[in-house]
mmCIF file of the protein (N, C-alpha, C, O) and its ligand, coordinates in Angstrom:
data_MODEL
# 
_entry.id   MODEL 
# 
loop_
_entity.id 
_entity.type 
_entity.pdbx_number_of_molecules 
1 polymer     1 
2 non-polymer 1 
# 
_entity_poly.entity_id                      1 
_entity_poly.type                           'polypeptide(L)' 
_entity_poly.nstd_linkage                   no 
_entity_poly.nstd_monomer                   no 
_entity_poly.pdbx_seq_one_letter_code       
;(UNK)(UNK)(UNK)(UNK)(UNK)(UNK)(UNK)(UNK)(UNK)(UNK)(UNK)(UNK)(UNK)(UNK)(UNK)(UNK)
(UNK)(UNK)(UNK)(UNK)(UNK)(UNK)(UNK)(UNK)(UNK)(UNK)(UNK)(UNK)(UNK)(UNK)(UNK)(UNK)
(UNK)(UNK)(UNK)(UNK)(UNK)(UNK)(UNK)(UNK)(UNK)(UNK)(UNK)(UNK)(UNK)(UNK)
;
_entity_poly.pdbx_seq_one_letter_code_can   XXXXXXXXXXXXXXXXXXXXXXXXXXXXXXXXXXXXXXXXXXXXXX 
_entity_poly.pdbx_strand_id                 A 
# 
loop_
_entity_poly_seq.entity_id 
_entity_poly_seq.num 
_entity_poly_seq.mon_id 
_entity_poly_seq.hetero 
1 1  UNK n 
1 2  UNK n 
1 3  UNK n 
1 4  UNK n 
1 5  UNK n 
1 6  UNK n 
1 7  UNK n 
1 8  UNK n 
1 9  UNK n 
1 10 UNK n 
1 11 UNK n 
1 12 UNK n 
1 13 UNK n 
1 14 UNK n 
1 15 UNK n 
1 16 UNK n 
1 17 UNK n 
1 18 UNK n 
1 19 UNK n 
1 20 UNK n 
1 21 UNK n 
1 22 UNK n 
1 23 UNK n 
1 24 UNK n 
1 25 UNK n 
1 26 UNK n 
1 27 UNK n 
1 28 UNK n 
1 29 UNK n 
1 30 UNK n 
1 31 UNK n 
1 32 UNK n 
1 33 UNK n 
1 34 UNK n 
1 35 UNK n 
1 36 UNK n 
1 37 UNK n 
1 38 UNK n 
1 39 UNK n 
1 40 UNK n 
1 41 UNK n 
1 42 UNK n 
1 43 UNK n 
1 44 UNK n 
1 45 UNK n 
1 46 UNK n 
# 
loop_
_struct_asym.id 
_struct_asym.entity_id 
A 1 
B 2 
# 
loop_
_chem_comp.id 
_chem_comp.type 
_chem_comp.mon_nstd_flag 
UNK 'L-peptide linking' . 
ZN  non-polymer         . 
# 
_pdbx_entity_nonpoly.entity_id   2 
_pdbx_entity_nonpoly.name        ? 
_pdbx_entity_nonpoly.comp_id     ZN 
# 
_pdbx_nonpoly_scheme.asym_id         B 
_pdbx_nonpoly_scheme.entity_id       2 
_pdbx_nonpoly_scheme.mon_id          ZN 
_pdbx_nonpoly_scheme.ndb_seq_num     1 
_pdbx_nonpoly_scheme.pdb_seq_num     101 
_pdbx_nonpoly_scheme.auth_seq_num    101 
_pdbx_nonpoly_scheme.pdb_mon_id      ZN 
_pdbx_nonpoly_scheme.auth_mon_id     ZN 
_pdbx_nonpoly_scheme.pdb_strand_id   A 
_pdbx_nonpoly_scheme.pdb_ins_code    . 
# 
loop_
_atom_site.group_PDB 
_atom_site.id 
_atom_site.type_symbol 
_atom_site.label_atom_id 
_atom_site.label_alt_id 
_atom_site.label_comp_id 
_atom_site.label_asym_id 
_atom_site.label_entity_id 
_atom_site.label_seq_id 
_atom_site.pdbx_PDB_ins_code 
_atom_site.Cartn_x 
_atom_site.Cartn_y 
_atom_site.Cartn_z 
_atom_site.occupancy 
_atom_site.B_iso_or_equiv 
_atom_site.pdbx_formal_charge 
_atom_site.auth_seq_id 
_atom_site.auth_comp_id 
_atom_site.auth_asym_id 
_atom_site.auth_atom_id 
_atom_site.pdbx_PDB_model_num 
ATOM   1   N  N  . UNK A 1 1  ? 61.683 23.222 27.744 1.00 0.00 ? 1   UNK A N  1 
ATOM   2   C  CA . UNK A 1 1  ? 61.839 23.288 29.193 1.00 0.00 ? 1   UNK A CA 1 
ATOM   3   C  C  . UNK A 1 1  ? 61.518 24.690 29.702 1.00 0.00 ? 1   UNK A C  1 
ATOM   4   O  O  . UNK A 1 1  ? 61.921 25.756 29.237 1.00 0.00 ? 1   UNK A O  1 
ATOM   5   N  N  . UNK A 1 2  ? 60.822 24.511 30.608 1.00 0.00 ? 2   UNK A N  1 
ATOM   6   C  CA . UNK A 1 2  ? 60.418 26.233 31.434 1.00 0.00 ? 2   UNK A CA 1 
ATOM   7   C  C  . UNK A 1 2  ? 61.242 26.555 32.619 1.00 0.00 ? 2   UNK A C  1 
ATOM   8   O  O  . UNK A 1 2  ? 61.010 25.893 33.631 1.00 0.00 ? 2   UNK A O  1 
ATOM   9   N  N  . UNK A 1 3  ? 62.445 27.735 32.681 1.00 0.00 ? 3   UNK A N  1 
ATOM   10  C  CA . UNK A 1 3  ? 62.983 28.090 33.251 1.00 0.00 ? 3   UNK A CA 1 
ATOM   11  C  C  . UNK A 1 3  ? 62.782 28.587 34.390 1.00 0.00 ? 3   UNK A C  1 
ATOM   12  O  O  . UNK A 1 3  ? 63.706 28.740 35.189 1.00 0.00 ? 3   UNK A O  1 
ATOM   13  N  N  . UNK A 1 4  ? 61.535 28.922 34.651 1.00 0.00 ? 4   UNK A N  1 
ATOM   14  C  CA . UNK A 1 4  ? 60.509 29.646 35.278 1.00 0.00 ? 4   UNK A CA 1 
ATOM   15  C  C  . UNK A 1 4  ? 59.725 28.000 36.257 1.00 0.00 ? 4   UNK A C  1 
ATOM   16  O  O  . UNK A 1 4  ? 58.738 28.517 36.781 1.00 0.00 ? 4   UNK A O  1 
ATOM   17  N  N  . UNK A 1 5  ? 59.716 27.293 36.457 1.00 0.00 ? 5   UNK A N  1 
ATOM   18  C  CA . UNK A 1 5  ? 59.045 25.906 37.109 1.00 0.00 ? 5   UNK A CA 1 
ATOM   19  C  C  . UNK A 1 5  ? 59.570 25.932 38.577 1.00 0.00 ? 5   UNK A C  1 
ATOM   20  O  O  . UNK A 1 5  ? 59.086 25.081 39.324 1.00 0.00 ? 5   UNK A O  1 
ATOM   21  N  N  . UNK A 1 6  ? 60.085 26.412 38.867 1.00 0.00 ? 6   UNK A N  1 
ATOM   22  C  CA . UNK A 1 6  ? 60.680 26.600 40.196 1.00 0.00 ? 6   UNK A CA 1 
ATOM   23  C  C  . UNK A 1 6  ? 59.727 27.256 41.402 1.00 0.00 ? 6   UNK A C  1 
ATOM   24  O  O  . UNK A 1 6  ? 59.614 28.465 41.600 1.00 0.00 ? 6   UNK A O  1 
ATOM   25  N  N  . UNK A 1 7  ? 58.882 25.909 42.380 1.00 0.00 ? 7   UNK A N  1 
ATOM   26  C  CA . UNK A 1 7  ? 57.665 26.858 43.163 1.00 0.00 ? 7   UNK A CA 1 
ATOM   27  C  C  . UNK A 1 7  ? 58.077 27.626 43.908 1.00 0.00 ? 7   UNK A C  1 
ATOM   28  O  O  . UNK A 1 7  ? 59.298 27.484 43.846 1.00 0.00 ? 7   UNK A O  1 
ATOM   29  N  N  . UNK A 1 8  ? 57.830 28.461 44.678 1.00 0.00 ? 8   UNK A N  1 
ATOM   30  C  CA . UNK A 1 8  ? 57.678 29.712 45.754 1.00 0.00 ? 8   UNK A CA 1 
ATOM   31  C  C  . UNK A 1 8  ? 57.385 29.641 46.773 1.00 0.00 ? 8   UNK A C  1 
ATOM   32  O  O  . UNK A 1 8  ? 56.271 29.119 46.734 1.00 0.00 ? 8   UNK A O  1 
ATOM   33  N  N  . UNK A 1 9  ? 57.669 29.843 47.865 1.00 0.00 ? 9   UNK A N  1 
ATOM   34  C  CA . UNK A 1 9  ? 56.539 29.757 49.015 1.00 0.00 ? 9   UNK A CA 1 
ATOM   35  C  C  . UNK A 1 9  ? 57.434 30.551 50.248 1.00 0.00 ? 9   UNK A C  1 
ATOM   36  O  O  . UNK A 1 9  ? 58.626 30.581 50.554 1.00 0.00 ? 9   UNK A O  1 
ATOM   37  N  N  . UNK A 1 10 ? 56.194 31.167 50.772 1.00 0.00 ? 10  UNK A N  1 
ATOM   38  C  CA . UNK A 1 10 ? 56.468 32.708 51.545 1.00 0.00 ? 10  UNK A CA 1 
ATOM   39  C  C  . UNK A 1 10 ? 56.578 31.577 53.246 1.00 0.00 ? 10  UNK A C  1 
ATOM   40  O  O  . UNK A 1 10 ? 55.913 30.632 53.671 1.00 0.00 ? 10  UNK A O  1 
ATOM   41  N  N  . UNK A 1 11 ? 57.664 32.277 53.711 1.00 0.00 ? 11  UNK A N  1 
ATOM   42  C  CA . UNK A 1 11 ? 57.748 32.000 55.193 1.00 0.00 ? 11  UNK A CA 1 
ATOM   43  C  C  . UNK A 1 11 ? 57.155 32.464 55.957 1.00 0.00 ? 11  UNK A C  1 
ATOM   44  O  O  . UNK A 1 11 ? 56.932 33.674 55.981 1.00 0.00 ? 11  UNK A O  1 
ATOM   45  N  N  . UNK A 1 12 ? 56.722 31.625 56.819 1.00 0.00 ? 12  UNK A N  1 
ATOM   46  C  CA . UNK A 1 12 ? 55.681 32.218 57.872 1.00 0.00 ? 12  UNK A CA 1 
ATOM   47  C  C  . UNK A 1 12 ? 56.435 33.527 59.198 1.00 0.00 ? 12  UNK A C  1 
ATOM   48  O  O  . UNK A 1 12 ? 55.837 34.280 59.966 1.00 0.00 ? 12  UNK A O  1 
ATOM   49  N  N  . UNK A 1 13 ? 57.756 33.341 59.003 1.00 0.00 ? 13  UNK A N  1 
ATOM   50  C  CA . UNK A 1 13 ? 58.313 33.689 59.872 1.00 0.00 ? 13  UNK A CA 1 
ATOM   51  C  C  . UNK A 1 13 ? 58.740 35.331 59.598 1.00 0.00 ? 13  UNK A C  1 
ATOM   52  O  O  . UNK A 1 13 ? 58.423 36.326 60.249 1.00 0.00 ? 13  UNK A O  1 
ATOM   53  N  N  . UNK A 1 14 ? 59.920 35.154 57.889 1.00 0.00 ? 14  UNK A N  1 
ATOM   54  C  CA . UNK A 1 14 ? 60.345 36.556 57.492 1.00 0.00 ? 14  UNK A CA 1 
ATOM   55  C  C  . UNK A 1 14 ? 59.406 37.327 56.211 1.00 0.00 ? 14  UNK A C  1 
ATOM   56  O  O  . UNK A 1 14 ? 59.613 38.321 55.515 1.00 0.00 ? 14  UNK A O  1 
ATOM   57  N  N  . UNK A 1 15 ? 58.370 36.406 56.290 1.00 0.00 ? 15  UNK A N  1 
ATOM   58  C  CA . UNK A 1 15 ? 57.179 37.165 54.670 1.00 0.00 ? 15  UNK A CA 1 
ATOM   59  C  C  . UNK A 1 15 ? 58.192 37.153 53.450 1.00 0.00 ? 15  UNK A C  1 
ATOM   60  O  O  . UNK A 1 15 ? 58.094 37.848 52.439 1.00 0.00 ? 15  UNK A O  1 
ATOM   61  N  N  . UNK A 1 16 ? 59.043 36.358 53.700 1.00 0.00 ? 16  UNK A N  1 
ATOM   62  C  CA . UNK A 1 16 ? 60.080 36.120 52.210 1.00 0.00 ? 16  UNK A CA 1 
ATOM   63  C  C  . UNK A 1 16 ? 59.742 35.379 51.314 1.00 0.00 ? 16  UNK A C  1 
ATOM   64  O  O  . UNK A 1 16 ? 60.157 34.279 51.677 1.00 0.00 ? 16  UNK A O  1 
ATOM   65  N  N  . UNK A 1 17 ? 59.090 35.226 50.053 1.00 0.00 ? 17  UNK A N  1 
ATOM   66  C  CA . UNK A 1 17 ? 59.182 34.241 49.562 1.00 0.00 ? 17  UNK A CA 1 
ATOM   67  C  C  . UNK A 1 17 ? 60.078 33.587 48.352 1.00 0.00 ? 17  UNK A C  1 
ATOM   68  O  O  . UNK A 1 17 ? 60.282 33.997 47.209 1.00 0.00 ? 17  UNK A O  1 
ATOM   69  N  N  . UNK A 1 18 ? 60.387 32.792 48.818 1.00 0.00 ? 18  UNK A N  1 
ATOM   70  C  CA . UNK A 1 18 ? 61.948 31.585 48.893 1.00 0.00 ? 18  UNK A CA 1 
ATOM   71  C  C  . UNK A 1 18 ? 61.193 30.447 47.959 1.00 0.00 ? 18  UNK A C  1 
ATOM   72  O  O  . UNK A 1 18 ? 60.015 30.114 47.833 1.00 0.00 ? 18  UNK A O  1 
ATOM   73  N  N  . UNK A 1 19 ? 62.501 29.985 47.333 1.00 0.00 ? 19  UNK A N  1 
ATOM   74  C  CA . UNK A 1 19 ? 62.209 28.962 46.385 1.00 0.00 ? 19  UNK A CA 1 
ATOM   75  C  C  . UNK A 1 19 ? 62.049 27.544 47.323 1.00 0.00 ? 19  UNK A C  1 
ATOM   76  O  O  . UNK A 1 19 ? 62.663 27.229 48.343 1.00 0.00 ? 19  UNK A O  1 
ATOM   77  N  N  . UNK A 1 20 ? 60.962 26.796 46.564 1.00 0.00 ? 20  UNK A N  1 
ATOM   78  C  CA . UNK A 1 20 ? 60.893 25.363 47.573 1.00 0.00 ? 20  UNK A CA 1 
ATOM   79  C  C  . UNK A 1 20 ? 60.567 24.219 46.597 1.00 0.00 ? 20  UNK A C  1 
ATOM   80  O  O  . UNK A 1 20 ? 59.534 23.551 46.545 1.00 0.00 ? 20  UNK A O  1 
ATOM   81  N  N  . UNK A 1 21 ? 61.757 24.132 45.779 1.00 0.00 ? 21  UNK A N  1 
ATOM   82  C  CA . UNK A 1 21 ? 61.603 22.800 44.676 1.00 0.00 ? 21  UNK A CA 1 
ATOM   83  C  C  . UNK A 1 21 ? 62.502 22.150 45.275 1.00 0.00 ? 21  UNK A C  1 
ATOM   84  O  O  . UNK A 1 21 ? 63.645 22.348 45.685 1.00 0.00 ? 21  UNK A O  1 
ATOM   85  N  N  . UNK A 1 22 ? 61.353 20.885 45.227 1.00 0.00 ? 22  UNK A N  1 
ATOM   86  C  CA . UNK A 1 22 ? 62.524 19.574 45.585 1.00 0.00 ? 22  UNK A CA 1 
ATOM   87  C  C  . UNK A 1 22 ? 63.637 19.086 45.190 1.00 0.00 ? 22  UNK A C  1 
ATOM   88  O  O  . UNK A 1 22 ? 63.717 18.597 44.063 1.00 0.00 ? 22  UNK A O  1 
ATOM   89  N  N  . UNK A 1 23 ? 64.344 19.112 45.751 1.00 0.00 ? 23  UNK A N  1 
ATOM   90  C  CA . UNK A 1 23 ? 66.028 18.473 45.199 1.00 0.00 ? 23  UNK A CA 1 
ATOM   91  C  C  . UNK A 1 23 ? 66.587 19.013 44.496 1.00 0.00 ? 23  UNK A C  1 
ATOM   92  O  O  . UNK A 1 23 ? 67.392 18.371 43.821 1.00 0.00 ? 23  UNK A O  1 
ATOM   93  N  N  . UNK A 1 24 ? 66.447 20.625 44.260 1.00 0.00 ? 24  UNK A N  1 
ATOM   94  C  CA . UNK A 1 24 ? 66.868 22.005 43.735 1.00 0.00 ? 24  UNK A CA 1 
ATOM   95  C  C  . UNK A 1 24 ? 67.327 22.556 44.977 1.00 0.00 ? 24  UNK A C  1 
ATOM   96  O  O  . UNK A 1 24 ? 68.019 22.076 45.875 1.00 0.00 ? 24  UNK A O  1 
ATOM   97  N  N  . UNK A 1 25 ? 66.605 24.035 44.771 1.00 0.00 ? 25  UNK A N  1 
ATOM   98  C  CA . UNK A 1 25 ? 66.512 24.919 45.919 1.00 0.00 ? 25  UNK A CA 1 
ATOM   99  C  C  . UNK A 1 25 ? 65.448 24.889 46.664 1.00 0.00 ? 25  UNK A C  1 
ATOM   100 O  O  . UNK A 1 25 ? 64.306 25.102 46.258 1.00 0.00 ? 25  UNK A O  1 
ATOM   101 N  N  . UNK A 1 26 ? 65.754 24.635 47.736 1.00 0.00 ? 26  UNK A N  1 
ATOM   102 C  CA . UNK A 1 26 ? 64.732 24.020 48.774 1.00 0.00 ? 26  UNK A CA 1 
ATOM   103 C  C  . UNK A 1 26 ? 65.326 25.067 50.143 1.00 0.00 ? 26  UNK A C  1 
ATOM   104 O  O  . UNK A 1 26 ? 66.471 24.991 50.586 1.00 0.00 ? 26  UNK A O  1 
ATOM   105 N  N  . UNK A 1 27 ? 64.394 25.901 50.593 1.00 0.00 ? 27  UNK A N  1 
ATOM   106 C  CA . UNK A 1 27 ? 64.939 26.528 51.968 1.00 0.00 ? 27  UNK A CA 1 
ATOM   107 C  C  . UNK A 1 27 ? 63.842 26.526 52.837 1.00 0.00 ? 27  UNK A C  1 
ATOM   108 O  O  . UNK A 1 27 ? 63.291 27.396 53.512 1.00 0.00 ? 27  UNK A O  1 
ATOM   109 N  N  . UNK A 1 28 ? 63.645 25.223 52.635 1.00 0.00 ? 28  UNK A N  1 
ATOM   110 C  CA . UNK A 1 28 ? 62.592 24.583 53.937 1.00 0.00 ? 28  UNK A CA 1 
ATOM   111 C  C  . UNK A 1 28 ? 62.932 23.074 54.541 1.00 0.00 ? 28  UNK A C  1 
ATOM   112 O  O  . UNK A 1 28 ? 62.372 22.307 55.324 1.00 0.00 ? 28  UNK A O  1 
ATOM   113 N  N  . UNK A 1 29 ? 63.985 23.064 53.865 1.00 0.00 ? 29  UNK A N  1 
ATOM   114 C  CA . UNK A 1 29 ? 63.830 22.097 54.821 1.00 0.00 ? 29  UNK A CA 1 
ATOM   115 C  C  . UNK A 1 29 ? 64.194 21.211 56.465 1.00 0.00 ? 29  UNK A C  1 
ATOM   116 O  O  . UNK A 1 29 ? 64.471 20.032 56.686 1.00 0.00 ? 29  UNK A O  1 
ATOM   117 N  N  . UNK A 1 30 ? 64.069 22.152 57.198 1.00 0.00 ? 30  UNK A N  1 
ATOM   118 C  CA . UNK A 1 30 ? 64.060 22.200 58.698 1.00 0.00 ? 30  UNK A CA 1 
ATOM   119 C  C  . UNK A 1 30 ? 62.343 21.986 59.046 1.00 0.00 ? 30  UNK A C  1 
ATOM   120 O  O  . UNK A 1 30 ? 61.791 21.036 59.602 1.00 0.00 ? 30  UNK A O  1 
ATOM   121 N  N  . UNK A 1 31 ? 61.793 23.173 58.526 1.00 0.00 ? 31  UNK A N  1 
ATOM   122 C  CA . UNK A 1 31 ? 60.187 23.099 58.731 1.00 0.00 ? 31  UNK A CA 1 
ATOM   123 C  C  . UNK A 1 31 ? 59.545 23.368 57.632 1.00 0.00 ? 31  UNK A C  1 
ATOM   124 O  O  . UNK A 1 31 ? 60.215 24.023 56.833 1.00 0.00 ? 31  UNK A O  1 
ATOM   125 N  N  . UNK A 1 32 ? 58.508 23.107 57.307 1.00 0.00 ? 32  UNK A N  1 
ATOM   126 C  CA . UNK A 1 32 ? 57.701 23.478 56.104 1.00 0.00 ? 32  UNK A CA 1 
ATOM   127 C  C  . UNK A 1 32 ? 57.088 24.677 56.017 1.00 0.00 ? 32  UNK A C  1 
ATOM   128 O  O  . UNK A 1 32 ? 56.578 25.160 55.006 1.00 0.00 ? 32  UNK A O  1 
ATOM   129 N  N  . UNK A 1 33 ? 57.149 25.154 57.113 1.00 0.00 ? 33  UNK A N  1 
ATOM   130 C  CA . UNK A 1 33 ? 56.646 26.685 57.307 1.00 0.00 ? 33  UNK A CA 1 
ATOM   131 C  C  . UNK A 1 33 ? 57.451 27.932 57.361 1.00 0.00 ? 33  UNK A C  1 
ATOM   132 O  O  . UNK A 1 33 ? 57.113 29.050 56.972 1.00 0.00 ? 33  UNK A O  1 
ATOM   133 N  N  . UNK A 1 34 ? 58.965 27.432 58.095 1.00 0.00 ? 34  UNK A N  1 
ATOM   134 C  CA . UNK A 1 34 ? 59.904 28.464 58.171 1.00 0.00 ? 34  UNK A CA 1 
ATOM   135 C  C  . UNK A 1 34 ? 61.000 27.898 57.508 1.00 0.00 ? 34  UNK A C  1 
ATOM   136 O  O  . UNK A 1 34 ? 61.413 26.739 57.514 1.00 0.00 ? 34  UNK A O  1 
ATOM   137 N  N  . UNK A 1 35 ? 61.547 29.253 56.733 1.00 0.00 ? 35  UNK A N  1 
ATOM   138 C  CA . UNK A 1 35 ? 62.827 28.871 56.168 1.00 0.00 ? 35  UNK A CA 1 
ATOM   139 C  C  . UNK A 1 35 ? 63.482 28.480 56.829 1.00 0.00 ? 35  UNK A C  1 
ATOM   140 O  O  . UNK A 1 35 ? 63.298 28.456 58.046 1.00 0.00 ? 35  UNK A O  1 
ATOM   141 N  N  . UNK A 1 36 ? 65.137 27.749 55.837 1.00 0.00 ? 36  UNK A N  1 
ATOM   142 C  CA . UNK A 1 36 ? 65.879 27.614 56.506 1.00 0.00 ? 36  UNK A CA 1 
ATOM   143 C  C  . UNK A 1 36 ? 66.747 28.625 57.940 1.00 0.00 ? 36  UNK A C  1 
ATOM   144 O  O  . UNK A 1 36 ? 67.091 28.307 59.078 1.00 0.00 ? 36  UNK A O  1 
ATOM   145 N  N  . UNK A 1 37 ? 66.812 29.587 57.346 1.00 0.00 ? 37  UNK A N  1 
ATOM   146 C  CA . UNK A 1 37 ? 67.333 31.018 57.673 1.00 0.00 ? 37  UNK A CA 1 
ATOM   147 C  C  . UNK A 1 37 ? 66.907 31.591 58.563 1.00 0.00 ? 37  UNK A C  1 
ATOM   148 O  O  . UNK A 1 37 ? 67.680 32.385 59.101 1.00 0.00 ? 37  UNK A O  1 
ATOM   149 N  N  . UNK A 1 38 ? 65.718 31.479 59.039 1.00 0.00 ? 38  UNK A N  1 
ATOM   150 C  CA . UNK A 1 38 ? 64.854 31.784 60.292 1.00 0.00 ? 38  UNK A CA 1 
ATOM   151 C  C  . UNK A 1 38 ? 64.932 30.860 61.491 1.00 0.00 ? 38  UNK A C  1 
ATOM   152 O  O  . UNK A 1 38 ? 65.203 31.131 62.661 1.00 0.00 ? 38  UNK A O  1 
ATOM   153 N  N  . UNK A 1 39 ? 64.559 29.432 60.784 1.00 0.00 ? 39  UNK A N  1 
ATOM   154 C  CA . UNK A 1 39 ? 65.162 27.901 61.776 1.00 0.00 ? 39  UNK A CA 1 
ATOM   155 C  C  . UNK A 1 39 ? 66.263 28.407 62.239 1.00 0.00 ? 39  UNK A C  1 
ATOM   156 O  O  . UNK A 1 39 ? 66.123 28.875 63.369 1.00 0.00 ? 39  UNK A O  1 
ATOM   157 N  N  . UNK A 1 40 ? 67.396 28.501 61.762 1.00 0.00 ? 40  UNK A N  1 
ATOM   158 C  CA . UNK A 1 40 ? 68.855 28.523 62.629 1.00 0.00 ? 40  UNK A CA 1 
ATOM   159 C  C  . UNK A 1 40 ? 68.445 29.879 63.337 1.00 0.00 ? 40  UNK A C  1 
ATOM   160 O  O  . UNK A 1 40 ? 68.551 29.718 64.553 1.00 0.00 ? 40  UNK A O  1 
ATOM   161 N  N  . UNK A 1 41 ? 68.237 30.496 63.184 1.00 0.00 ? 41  UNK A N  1 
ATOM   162 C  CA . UNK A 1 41 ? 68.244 32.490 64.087 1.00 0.00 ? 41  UNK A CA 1 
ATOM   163 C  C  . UNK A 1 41 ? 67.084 31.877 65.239 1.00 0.00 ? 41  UNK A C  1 
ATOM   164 O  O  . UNK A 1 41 ? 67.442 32.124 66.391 1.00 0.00 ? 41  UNK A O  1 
ATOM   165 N  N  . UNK A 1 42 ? 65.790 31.141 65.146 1.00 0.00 ? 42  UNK A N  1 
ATOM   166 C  CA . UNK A 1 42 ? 65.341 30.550 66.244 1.00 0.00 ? 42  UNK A CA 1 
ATOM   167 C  C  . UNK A 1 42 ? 66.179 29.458 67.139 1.00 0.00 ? 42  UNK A C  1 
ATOM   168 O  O  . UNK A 1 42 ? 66.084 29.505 68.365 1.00 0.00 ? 42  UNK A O  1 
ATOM   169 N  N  . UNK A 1 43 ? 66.888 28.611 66.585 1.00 0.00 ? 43  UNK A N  1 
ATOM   170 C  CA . UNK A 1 43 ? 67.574 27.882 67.282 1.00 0.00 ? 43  UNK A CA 1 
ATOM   171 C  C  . UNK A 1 43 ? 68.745 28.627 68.244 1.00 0.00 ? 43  UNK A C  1 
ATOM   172 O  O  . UNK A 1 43 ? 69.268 28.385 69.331 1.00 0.00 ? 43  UNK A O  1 
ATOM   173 N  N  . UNK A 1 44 ? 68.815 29.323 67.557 1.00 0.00 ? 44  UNK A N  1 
ATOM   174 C  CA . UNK A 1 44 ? 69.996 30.248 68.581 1.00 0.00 ? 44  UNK A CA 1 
ATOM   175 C  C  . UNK A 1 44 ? 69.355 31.217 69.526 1.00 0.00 ? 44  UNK A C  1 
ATOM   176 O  O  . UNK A 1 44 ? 69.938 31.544 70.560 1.00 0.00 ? 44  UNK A O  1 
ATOM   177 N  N  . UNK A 1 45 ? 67.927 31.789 69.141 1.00 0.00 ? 45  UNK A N  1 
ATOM   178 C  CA . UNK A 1 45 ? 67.632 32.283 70.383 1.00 0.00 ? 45  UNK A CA 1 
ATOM   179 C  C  . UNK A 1 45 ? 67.017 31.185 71.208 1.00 0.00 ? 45  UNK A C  1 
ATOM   180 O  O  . UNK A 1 45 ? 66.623 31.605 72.296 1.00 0.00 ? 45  UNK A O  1 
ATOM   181 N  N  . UNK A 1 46 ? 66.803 29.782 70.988 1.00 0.00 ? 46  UNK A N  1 
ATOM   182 C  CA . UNK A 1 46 ? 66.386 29.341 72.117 1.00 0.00 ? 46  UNK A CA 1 
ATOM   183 C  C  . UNK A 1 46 ? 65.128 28.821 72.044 1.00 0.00 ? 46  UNK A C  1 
ATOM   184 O  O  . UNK A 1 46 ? 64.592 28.358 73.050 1.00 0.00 ? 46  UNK A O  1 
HETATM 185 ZN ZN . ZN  B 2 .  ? 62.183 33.073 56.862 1.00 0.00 2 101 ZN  A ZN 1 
# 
């Protein structure tokens, strides 16, 4: 098993790139483009 299989993918929003395996760690899923973490801080500004 490879410990290391876990994809990546950079937010369009904070240039972070955040883990995005399915039904793991997933911090996309609000949008496919912006993390989770950015989604809520946009939702609150509006
Ligand atoms: Zn982000």
């Amino acid at each position: 098993m490879n410990k290391n299989d876990i994809d990546y993918k950079v937010c369009s929003k904070c240039d972070a790139p955040l883990p995005n395996s399915k039904g793991r760690l997933d911090y996309f899923n609000s949008d496919p483009n912006i993390c989770d973490d950015c989604h809520i801080l946009l939702d609150h500004e509006g």
